[in-house]
N, C-alpha and C positions, 0 to 999 in steps of 0.2 A: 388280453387284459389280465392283468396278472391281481388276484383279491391278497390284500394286504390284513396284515394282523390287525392292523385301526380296525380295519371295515368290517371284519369279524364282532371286534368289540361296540362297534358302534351299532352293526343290528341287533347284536344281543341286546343293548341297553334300550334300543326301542323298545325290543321285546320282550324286555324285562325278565330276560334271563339269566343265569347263574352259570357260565361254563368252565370248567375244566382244561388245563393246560392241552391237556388232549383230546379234549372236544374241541378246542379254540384249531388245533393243529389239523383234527380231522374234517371239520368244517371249511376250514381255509383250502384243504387240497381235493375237497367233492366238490365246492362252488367254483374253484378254477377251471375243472372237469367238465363241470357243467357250462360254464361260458366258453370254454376252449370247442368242446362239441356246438353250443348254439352259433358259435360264430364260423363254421363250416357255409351255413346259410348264404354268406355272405360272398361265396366263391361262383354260385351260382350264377349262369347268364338266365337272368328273367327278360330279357328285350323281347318288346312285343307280347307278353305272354299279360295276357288281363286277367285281374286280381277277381279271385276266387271266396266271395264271400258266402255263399251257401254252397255245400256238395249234393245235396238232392233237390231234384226239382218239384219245389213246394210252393203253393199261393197262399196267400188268408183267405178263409173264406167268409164272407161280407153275407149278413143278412140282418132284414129292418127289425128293430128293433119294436117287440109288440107285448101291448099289454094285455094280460088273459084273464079273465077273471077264474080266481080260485076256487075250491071246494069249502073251504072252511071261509066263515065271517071272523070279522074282529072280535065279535062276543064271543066266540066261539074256542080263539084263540088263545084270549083274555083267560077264560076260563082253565084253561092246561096248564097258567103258570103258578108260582108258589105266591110269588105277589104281585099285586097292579096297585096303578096310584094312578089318579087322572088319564085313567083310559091308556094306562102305557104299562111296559110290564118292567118292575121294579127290580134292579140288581145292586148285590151290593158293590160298594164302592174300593176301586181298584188303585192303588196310590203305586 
C-alpha cells in the first residue's frame, strides 16, 4: 500500500498539525516502511494455528464480596474534614 501525499495531509489536519515539506516527505516514506513491514504478516500460513489472545496463563480471581465493619464511625470521620453539611463532607465545586 503505497501512503500518498493527501493522506499525509489529511492526518495532519485531523491532528491539527503544521507540517513541513519535509516532514510531509519524511512522514510519507516512514509510514509506507511501516505498512510495507506490517504487511509481511500477511505472507504468513496461520492454518490451523488458534488465535492467541493471552500469552500467560492467568485466571481472575473471584471472591464474595463482603462487608466489614470499620475502625472509625461517621462522627468520627465527619470530624477529620475541613467541612460537613448535612452529615456529608463538603467540597468545593469542580466545573
Amino acid at each position: 500500500m503505497e501512503i500518498k501525499r493527501e493522506d499525509i495531509l489529511h492526518l495532519a489536519e485531523l491532528s491539527d498539525f503544521s507540517l513541513s515539506e519535509a516532514e510531509i516527505t519524511a512522514l510519507q516514506k516512514d509510514l509506507g516502511n511501516i505498512v510495507k513491514y506490517i504487511s509481511q504478516l500477511d505472507e504468513l500460513d496461520v492454518e490451523g494455528v488458534e488465535p492467541t489472545y493471552q500469552v500467560f496463563e492467568m485466571e481472575n480471581v473471584w471472591r464474595d464480596d463482603e462487608i466489614k465493619e470499620q475502625e472509625a464511625g461517621r462522627d468520627e470521620l465527619l470530624a477529620l474534614t475541613k467541612e460537613e453539611k448535612d452529615n456529608q463532607i463538603k467540597v468545593p465545586k469542580v466545573l
